[in-house]
BALOBA-1460 file (C-alpha; in Angstrom, 3 decimals):
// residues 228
<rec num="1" residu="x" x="116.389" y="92.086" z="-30.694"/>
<rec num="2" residu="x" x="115.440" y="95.934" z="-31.952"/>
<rec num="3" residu="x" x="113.751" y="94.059" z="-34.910"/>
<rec num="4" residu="x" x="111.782" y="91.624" z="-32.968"/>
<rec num="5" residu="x" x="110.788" y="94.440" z="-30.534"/>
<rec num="6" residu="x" x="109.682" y="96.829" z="-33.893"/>
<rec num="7" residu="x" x="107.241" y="93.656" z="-34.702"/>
<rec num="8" residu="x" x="103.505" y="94.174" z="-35.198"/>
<rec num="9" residu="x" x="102.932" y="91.074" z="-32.937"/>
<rec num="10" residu="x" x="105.358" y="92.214" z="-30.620"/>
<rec num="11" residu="x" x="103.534" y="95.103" z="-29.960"/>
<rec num="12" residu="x" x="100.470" y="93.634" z="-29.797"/>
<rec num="13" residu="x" x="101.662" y="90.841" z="-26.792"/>
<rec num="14" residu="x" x="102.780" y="94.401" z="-25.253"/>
<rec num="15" residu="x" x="99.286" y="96.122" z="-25.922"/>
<rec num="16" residu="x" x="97.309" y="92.762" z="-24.701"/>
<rec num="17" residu="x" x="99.567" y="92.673" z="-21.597"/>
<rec num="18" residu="x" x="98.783" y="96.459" z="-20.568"/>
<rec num="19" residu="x" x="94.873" y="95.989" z="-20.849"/>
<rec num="20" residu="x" x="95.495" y="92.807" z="-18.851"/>
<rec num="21" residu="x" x="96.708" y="95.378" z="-16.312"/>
<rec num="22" residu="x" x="94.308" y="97.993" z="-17.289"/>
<rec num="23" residu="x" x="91.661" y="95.350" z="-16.495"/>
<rec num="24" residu="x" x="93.095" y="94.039" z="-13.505"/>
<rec num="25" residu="x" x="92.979" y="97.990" z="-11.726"/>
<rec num="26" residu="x" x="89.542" y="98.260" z="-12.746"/>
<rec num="27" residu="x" x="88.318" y="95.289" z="-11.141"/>
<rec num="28" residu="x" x="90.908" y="96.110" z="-7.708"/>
<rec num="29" residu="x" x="89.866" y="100.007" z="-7.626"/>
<rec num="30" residu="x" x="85.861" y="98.497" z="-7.963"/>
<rec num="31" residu="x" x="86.804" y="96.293" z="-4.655"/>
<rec num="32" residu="x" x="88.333" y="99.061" z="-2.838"/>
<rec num="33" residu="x" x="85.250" y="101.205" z="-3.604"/>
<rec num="34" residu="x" x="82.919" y="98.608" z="-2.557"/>
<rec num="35" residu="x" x="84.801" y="96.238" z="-0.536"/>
<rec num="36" residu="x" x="82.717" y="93.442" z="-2.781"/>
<rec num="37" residu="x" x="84.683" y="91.179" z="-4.980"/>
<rec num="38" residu="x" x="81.493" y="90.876" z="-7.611"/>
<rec num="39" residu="x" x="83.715" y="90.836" z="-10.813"/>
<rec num="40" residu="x" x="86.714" y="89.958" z="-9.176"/>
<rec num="41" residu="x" x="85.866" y="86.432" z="-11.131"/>
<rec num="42" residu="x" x="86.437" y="88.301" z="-14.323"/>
<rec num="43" residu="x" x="90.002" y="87.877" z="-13.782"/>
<rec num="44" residu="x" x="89.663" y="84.072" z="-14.017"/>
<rec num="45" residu="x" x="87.791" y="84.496" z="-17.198"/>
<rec num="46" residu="x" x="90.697" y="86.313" z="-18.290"/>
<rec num="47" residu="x" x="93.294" y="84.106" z="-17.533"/>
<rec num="48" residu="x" x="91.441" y="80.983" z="-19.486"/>
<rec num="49" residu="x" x="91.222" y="83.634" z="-22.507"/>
<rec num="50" residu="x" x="94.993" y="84.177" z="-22.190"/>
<rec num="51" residu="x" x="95.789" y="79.998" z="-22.391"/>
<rec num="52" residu="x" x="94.528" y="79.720" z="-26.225"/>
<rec num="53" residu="x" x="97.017" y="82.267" z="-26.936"/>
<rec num="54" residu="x" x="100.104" y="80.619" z="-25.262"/>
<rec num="55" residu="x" x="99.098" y="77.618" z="-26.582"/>
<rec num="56" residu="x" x="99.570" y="78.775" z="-30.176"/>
<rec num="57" residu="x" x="102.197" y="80.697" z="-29.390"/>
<rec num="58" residu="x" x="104.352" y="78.129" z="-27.746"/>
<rec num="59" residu="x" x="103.870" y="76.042" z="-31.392"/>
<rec num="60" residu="x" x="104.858" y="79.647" z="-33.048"/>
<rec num="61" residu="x" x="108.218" y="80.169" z="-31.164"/>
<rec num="62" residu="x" x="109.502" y="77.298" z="-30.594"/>
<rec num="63" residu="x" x="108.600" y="75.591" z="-34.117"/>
<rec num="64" residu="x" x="107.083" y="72.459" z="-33.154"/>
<rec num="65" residu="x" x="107.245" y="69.981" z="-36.282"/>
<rec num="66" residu="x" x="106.301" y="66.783" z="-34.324"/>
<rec num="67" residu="x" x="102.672" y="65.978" z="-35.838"/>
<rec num="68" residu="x" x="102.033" y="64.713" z="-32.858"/>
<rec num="69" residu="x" x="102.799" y="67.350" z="-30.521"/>
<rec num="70" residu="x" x="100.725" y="69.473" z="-32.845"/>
<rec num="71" residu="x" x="97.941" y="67.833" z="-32.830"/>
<rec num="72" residu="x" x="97.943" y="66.961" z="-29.014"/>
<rec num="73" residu="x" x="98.357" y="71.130" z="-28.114"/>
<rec num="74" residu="x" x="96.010" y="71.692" z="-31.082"/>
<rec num="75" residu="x" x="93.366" y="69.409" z="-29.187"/>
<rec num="76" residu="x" x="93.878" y="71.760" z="-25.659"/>
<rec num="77" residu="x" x="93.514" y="74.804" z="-27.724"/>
<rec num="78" residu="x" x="90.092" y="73.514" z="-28.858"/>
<rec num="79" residu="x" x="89.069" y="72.822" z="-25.770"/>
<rec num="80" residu="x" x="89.951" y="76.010" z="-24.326"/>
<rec num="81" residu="x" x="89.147" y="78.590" z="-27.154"/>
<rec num="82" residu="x" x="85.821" y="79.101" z="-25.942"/>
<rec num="83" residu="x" x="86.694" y="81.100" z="-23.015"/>
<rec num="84" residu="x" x="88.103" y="83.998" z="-25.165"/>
<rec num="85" residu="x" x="84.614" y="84.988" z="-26.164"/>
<rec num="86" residu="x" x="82.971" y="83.529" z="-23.221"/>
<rec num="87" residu="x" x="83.762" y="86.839" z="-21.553"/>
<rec num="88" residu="x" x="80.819" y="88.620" z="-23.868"/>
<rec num="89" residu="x" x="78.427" y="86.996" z="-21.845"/>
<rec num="90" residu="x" x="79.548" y="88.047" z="-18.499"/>
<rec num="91" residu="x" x="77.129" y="91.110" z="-19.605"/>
<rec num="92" residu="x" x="74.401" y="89.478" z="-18.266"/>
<rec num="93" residu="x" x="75.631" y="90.184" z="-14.788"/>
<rec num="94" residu="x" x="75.657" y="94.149" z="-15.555"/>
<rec num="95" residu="x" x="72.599" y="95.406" z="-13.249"/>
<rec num="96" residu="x" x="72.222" y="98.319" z="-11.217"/>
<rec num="97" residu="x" x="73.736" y="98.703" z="-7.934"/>
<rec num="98" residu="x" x="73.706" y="100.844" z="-4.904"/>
<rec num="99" residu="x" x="77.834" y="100.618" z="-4.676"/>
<rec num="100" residu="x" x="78.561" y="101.723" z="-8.062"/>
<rec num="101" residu="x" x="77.611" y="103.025" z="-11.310"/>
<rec num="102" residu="x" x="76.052" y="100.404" z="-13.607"/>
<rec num="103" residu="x" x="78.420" y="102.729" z="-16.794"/>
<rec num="104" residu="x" x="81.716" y="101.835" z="-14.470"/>
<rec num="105" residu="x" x="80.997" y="97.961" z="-14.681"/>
<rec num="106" residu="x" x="80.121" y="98.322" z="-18.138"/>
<rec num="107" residu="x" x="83.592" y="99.674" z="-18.895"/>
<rec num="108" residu="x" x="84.727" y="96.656" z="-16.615"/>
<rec num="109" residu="x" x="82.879" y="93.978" z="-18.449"/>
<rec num="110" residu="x" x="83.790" y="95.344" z="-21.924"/>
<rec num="111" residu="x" x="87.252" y="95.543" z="-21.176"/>
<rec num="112" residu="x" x="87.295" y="92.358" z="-19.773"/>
<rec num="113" residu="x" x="85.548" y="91.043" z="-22.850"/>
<rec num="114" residu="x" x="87.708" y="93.434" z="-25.514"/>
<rec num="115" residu="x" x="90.777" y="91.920" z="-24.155"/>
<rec num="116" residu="x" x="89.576" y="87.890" z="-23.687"/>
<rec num="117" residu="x" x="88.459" y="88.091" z="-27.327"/>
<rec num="118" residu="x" x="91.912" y="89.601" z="-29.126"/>
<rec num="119" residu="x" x="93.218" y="87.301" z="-27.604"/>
<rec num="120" residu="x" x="91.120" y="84.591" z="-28.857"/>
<rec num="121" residu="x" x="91.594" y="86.187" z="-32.159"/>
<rec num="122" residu="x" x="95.007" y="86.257" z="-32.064"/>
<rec num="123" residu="x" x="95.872" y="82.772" z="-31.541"/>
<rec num="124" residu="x" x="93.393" y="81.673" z="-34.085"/>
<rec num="125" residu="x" x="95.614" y="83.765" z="-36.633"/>
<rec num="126" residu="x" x="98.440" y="81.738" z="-35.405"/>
<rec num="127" residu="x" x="96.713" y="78.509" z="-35.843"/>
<rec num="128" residu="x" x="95.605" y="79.455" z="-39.408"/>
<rec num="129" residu="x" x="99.358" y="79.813" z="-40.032"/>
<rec num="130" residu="x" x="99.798" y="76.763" z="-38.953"/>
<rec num="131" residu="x" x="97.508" y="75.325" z="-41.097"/>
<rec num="132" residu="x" x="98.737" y="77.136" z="-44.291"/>
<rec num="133" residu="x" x="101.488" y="74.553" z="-44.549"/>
<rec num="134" residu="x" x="98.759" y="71.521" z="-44.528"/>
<rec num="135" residu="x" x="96.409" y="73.283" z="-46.917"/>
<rec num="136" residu="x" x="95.106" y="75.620" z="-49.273"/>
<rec num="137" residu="x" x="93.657" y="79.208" z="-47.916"/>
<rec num="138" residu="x" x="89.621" y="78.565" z="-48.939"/>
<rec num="139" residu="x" x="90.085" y="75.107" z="-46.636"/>
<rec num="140" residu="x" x="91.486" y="76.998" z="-44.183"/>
<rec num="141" residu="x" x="88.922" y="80.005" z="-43.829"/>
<rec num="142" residu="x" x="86.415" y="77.280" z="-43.527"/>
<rec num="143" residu="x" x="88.323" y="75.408" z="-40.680"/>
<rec num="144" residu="x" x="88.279" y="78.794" z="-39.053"/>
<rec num="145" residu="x" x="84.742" y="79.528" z="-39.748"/>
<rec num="146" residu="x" x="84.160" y="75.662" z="-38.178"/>
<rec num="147" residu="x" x="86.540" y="76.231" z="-35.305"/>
<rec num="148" residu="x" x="84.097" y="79.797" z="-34.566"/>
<rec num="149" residu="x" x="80.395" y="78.258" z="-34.439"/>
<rec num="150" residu="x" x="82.266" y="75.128" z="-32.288"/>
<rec num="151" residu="x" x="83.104" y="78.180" z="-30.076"/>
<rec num="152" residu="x" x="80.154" y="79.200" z="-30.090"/>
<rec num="153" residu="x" x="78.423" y="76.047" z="-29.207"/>
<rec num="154" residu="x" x="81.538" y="76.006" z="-26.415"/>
<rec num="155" residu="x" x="79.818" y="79.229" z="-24.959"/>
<rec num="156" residu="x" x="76.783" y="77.793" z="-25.059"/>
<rec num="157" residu="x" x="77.967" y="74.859" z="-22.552"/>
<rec num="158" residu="x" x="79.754" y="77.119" z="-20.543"/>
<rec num="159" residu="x" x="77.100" y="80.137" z="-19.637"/>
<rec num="160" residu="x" x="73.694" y="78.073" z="-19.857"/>
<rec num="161" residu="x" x="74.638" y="74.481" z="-18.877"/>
<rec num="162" residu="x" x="77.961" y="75.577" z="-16.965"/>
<rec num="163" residu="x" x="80.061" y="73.035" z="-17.975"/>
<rec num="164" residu="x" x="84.083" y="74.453" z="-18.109"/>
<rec num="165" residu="x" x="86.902" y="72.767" z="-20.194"/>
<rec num="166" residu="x" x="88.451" y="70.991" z="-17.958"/>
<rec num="167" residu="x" x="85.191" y="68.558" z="-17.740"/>
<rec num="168" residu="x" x="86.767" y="66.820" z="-20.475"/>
<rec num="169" residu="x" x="88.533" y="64.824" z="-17.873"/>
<rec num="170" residu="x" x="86.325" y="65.535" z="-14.363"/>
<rec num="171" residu="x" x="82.677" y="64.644" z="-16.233"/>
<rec num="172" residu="x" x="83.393" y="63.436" z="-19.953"/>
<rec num="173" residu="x" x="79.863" y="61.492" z="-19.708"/>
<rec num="174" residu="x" x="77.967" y="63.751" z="-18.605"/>
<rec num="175" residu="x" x="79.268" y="66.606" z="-21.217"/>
<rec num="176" residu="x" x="78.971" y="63.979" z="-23.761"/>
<rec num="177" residu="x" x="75.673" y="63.212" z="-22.996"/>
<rec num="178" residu="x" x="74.715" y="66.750" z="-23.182"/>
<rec num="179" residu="x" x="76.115" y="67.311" z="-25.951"/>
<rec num="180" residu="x" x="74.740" y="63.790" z="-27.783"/>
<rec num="181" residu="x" x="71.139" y="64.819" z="-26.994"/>
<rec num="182" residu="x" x="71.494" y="67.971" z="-28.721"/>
<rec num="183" residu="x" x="72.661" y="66.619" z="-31.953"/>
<rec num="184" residu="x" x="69.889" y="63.853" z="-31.524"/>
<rec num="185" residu="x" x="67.058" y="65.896" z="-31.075"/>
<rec num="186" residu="x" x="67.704" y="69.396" z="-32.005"/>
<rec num="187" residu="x" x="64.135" y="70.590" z="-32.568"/>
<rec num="188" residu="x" x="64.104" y="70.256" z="-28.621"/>
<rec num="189" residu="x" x="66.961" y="72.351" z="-28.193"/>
<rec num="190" residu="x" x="66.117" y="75.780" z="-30.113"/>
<rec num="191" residu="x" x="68.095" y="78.189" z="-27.781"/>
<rec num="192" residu="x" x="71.024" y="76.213" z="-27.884"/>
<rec num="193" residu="x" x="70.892" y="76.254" z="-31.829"/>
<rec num="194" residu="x" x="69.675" y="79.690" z="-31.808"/>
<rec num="195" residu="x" x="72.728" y="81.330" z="-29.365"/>
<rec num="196" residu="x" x="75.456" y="78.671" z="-31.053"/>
<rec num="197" residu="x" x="74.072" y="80.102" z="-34.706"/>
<rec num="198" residu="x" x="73.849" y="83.866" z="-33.935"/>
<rec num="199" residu="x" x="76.962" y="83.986" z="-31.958"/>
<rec num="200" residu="x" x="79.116" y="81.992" z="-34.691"/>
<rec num="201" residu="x" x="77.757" y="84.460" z="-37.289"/>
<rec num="202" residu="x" x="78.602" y="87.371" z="-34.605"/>
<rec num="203" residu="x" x="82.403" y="86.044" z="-33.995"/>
<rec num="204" residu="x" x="82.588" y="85.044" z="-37.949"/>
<rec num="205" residu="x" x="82.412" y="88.947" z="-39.008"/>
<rec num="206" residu="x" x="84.462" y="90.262" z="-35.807"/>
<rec num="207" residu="x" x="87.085" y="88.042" z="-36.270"/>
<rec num="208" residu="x" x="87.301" y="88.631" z="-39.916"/>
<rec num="209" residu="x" x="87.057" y="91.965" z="-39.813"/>
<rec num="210" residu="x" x="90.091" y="92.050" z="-37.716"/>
<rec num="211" residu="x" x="92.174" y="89.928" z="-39.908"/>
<rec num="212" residu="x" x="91.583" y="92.118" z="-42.445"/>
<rec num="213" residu="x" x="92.375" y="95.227" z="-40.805"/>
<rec num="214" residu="x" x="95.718" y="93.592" z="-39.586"/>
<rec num="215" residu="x" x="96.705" y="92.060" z="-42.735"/>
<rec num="216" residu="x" x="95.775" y="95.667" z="-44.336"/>
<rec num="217" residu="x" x="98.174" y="97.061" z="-41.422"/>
<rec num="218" residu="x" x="101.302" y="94.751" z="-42.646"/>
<rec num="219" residu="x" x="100.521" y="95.799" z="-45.664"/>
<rec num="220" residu="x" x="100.989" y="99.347" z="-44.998"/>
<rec num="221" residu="x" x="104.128" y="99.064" z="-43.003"/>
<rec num="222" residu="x" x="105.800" y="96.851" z="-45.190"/>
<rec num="223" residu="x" x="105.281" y="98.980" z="-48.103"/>
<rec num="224" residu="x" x="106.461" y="101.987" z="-46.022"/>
<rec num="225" residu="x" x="109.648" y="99.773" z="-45.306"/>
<rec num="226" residu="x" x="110.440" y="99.223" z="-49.236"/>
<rec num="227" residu="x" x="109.727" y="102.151" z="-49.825"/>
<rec num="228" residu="x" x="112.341" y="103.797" z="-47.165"/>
């Protein structure tokens, strides 16, 4: 127990929970300010982050071998790893009110968006382990780097066409059809290219500059360990 409580990811599912919370007061102290519940949809945003995360997680813990169980969760998690950087884009509702500051619901969005993405982040590191037993690491890094511009396209459909993941099963032919037409004629569709290829190239160097400060982290402490 003390060990799995002194784990780096241990304290991290501690840290994410406490800017859940942190999140959460901002968004209940704006309402009781303003007695307007304009971000209280942020919270919803939130939770959809969270669900990538227990999905990988659940295939972490419990050590799910069953290919097809794998592959079936692995399927959900695509579907609903575009929320945890969907949050960046709630910054086009920052505007100036009358009610509040516009710098308090920028702290509210970022937060909101801070949290959704480690999360994100987070269970794509657990996926990637998940992978390392299928394949080799430069196979891997490109999955990842796939699995971020798909994201990416993901946000795309969610903030300018507002379709939401569970579509997949309430409107598959009109997603699909969406979707078709933009690999069909993409000349027609610039902004949808243009957001899906600057945001992939945005979440390709944030989420590998996190891996690499992390793995640098383990680094550390486990050298610290051998050497006490």
């Amino acid at each position: 127990m003390k060990k799995l409580m002194e784990s780096p990811r241990f304290k991290m599912n501690i840290l994410l929970v406490f800017m859940t919370l942190f999140c959460i007061s901002l968004s209940l102290f704006r309402y009781y300010i303003t007695e307007t519940k304009v971000f209280f949809f942020l919270n919803w945003n939130l939770f959809l982050a969270w669900v990538p995360l227990w999905l990988s997680s659940i295939i972490m813990a419990f050590h799910i071998k069953s290919k097809l169980s794998i592959a079936m969760i692995m399927i959900v998690w695509i579907l609903f790893f575009p929320n945890s950087p969907y949050i960046l884009t709630d910054l086009f509702h920052l505007k100036v009110r009358n009610t509040i500051p516009i710098w308090y619901d920028l702290i509210v969005i970022l937060s909101y968006a801070w949290t959704g993405l480690i999360c994100g982040f987070l269970s794509l590191i657990d996926i990637e382990k998940l992978l390392s037993g299928y394949s080799n690491e430069r196979t891997i890094n490109g999955i990842v780097v796939l699995f971020l511009f798909m994201s990416s396209f993901g946000v795309y459909l969610g903030r300018f066409l507002r379709w939401n993941s569970w579509d997949i099963l309430n409107n598959p032919f009109g997603l699909f059809n969406d979707i078709v037409v933009r690999f069909i004629y993409p000349l027609e569709y610039t902004k949808t290219w243009g957001v899906t290829l600057l945001m992939g190239i945005m979440l390709n160097f944030m989420y590998f500059t996190f891996k690499l400060i992390r793995n640098n982290n383990e680094k550390h402490v486990r050298s610290e360990n051998i050497d006490y």
